[in-house]
N, CA, C and O atoms as a MOPAC input file, in Angstrom:
PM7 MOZYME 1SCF
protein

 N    -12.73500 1    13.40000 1    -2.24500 1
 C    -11.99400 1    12.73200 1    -3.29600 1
 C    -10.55600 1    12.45700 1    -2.85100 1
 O    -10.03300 1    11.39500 1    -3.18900 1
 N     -9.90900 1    13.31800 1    -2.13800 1
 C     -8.49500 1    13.38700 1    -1.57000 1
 C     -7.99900 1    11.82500 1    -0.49000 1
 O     -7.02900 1    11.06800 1    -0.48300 1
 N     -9.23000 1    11.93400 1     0.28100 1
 C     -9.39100 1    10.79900 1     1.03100 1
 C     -9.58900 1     9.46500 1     0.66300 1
 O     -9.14400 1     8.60900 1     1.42700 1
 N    -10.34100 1     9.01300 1    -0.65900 1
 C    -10.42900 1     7.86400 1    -1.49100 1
 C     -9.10500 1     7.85400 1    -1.79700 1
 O     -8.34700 1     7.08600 1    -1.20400 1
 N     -8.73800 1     8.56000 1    -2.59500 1
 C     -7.45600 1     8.76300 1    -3.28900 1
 C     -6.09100 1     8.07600 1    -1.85900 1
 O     -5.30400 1     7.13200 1    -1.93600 1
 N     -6.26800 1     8.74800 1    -1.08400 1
 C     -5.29600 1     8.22600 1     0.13000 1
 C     -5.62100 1     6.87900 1     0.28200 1
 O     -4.79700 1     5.96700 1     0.20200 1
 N     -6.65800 1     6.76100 1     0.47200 1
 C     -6.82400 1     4.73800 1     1.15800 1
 C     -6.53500 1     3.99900 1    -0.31800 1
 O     -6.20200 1     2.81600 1    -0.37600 1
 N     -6.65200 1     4.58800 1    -1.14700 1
 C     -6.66600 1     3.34000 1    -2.25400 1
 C     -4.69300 1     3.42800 1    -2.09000 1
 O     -4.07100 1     2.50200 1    -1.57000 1
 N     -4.14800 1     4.42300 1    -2.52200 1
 C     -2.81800 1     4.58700 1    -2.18200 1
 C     -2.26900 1     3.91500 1    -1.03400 1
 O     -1.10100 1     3.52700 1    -1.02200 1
 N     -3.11000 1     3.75000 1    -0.00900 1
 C     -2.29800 1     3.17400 1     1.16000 1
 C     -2.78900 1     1.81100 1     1.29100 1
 O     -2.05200 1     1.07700 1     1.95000 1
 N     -3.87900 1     1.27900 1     0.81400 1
 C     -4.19000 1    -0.07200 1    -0.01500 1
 C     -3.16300 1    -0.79100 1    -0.67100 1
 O     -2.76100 1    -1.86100 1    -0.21200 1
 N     -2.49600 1    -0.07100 1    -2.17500 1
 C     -1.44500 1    -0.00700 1    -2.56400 1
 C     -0.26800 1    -0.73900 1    -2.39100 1
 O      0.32200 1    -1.74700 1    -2.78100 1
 N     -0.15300 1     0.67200 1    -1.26800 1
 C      1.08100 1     0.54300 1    -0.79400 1
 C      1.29100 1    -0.59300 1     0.45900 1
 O      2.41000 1    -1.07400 1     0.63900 1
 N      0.48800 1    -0.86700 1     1.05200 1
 C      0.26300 1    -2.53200 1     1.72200 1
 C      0.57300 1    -3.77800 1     1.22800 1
 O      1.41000 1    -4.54400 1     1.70700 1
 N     -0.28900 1    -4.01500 1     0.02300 1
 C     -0.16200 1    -4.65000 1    -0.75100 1
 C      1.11200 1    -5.11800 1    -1.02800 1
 O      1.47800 1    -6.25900 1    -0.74700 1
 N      1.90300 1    -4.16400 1    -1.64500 1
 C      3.19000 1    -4.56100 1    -2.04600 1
 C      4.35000 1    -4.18600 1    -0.96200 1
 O      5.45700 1    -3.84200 1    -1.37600 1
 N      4.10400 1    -4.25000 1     0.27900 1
 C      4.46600 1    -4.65500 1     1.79600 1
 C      4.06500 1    -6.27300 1     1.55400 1
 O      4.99900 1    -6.99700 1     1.20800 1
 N      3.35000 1    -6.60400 1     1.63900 1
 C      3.32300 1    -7.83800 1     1.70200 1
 C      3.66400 1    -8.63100 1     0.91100 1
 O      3.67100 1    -9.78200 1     1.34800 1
 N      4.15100 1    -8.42900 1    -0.76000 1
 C      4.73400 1    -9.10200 1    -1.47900 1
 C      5.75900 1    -8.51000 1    -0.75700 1
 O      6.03600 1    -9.32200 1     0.12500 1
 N      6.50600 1    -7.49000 1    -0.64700 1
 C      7.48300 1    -7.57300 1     0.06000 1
 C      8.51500 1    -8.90400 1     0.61900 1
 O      9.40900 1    -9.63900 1     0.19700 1
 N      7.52900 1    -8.58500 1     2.14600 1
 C      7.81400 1    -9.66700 1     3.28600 1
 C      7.25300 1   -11.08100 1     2.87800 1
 O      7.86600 1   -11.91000 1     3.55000 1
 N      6.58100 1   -11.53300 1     2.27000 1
 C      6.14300 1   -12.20600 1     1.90000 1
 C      6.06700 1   -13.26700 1     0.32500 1
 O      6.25100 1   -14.47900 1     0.21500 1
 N      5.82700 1   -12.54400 1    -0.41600 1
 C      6.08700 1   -12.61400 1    -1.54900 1
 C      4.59500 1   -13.36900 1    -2.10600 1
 O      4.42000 1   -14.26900 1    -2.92800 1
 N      3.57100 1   -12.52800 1    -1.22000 1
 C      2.06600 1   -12.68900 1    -1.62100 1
 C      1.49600 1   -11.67600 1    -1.49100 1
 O      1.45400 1   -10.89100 1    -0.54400 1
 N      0.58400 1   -11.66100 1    -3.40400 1
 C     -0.31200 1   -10.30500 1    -3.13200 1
 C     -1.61600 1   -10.62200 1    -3.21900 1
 O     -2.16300 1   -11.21800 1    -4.14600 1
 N     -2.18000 1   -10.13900 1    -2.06500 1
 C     -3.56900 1   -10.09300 1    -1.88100 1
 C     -4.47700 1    -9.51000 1    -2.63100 1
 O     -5.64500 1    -9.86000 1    -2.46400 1
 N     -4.23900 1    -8.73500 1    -3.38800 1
 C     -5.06000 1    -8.19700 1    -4.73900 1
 C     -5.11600 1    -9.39100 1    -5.97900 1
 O     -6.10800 1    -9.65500 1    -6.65900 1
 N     -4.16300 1    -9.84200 1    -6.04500 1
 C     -4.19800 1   -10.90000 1    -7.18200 1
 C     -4.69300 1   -11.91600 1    -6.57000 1
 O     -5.50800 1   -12.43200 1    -7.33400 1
 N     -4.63100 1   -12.51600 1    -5.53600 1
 C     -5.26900 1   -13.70900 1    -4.88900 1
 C     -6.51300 1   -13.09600 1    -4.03400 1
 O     -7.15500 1   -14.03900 1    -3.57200 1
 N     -6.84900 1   -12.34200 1    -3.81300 1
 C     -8.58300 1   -11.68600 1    -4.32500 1
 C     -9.52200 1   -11.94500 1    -5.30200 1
 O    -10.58800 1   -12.56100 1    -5.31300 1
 N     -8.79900 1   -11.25400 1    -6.22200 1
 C     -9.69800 1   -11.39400 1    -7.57300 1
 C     -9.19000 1   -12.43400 1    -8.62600 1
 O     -9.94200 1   -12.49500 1    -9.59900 1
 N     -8.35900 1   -13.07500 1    -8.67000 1
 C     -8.25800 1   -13.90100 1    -9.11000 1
 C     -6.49600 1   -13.94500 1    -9.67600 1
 O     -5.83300 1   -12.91100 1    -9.60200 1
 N     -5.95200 1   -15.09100 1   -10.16000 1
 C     -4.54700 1   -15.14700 1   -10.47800 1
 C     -3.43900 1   -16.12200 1    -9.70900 1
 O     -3.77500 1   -17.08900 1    -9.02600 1
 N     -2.39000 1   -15.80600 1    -9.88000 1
 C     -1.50900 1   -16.20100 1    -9.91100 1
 C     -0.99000 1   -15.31800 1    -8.83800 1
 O     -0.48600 1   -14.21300 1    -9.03700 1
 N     -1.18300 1   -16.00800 1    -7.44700 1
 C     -1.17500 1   -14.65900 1    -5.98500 1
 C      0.51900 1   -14.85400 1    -5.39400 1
 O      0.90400 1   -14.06300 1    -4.53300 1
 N      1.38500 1   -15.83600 1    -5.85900 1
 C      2.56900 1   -15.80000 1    -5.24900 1
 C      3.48100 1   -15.07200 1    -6.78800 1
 O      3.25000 1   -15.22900 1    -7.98700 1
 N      4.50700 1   -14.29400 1    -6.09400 1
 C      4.88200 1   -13.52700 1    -6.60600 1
 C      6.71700 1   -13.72700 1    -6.26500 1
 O      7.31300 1   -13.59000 1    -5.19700 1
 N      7.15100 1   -14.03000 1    -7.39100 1
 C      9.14000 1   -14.13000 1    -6.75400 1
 C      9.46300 1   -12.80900 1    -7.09400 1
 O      8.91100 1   -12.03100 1    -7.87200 1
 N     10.53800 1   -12.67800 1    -6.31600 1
 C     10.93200 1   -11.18000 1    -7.31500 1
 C     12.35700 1   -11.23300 1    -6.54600 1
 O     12.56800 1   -12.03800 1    -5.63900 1
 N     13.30800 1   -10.30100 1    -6.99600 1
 C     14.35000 1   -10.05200 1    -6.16600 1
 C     14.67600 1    -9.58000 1    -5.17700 1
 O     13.68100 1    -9.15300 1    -4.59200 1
 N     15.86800 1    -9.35500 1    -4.46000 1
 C     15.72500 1    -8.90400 1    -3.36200 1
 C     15.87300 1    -7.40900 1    -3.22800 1
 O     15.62100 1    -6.81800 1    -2.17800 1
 N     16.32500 1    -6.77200 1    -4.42000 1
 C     16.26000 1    -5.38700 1    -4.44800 1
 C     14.74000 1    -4.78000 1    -4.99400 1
 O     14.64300 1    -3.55700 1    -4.89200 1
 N     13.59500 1    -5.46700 1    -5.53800 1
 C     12.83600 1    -5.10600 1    -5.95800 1
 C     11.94400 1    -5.65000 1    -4.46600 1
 O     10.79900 1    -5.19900 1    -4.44300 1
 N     12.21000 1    -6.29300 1    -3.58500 1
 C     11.13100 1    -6.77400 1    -2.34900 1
 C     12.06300 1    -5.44200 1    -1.37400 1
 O     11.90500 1    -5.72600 1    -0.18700 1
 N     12.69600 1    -4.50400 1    -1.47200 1
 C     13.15900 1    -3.43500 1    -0.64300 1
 C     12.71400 1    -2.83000 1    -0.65800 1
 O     12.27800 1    -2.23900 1     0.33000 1
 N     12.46300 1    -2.48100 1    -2.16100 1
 C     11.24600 1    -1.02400 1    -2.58800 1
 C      9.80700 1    -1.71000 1    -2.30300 1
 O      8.81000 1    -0.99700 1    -2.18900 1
 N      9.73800 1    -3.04000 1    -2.20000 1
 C      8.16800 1    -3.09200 1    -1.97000 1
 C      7.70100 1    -2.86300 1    -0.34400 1
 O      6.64300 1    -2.47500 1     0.15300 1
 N      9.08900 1    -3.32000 1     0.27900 1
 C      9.06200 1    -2.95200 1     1.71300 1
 C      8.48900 1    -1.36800 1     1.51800 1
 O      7.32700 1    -0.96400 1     1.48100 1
 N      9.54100 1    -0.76800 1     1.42800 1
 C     10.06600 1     0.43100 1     1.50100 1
 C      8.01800 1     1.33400 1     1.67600 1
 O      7.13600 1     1.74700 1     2.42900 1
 N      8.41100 1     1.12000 1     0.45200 1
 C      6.82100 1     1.88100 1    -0.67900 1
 C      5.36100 1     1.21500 1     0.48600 1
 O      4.54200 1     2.02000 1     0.93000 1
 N      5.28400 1    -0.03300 1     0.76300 1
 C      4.45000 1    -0.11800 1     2.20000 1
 C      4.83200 1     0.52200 1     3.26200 1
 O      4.16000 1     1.55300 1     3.27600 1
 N      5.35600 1     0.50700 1     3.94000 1
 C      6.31200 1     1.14000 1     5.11000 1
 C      6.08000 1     2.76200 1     4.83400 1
 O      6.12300 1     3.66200 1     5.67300 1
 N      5.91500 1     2.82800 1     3.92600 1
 C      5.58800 1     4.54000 1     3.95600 1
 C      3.71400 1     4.95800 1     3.47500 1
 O      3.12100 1     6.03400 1     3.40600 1
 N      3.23900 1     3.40700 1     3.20400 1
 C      1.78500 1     3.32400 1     2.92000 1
 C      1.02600 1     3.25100 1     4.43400 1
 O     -0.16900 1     3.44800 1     4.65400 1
 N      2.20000 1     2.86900 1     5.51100 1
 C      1.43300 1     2.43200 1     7.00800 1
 C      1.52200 1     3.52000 1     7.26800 1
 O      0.38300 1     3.86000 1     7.58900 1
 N      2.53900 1     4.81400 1     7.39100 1
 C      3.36500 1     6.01300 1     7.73900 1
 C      1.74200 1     6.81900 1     7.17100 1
 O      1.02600 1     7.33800 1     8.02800 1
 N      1.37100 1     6.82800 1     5.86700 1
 C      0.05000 1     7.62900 1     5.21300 1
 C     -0.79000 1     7.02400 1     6.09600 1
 O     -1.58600 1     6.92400 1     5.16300 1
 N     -1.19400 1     6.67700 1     6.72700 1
 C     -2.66600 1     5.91800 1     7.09000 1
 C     -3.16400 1     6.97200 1     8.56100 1
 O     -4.31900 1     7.27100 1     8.86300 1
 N     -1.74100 1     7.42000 1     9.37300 1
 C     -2.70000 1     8.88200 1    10.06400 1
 C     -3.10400 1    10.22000 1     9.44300 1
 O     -3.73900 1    11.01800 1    10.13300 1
 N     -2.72600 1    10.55300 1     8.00100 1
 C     -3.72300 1    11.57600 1     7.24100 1
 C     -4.98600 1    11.47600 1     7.09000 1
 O     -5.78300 1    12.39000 1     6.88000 1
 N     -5.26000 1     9.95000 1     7.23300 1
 C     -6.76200 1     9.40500 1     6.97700 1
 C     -7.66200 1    10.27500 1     7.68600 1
 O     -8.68700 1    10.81500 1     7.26700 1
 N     -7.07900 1    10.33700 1     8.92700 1
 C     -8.00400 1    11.35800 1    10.06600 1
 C     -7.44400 1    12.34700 1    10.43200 1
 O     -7.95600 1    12.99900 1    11.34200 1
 N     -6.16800 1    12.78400 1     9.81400 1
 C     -5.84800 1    13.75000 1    10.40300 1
 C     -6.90800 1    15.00400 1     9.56700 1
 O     -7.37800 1    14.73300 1     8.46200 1
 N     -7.22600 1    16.50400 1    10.31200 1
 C     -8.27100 1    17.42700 1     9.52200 1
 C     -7.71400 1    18.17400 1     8.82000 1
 O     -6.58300 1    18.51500 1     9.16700 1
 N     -8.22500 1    18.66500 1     7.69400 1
 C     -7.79000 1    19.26400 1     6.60500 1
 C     -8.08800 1    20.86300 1     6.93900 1
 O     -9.20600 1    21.36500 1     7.05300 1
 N     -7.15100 1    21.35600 1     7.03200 1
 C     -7.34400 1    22.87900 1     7.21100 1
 C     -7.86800 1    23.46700 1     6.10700 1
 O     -8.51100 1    24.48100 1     6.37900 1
 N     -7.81400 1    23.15300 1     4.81900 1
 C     -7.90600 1    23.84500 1     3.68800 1
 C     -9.78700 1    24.16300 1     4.21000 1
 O    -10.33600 1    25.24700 1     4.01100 1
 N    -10.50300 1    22.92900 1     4.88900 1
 C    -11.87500 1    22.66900 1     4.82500 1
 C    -12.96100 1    23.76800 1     5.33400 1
 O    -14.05900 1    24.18000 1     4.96000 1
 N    -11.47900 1    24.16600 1     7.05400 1
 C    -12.17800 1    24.97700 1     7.47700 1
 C    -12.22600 1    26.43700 1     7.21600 1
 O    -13.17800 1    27.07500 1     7.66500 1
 N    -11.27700 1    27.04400 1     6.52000 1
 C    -11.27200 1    28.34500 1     5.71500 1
 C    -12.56200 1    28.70900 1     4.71600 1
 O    -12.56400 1    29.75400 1     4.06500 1

């Protein structure tokens, strides 16, 4: 469950990396919507930011859980 929980989070947090840099989200232009997105430039920092630390999560994916082997 911990591990779903991480990829959807680092899904997430991609996502709004790329509205970020971009100012397109691939979840809304997926499933449907209105996929370009304006926003400011202090609110595309934190979207940086909040991806940039969603790429940073993505070696827990494999890293091993000690709790598992106890």
């Amino acid at each position: 469950m911990g591990k779903l929980a991480l990829t959807l989070a680092i899904i997430g947090a991609l996502n709004w990396l790329l509205v970020g840099l971009f100012e397109w989200d691939v979840v809304t232009a997926l499933l449907g919507g209105d996929y370009h997105r304006e926003s400011s430039w202090l609110s595309r920092v934190v979207y940086i930011l909040v991806g940039l630390g969603g790429l940073y999560c993505i070696k827990y994916l494999f890293a091993d859980d000690d709790r598992a082997k106890t």
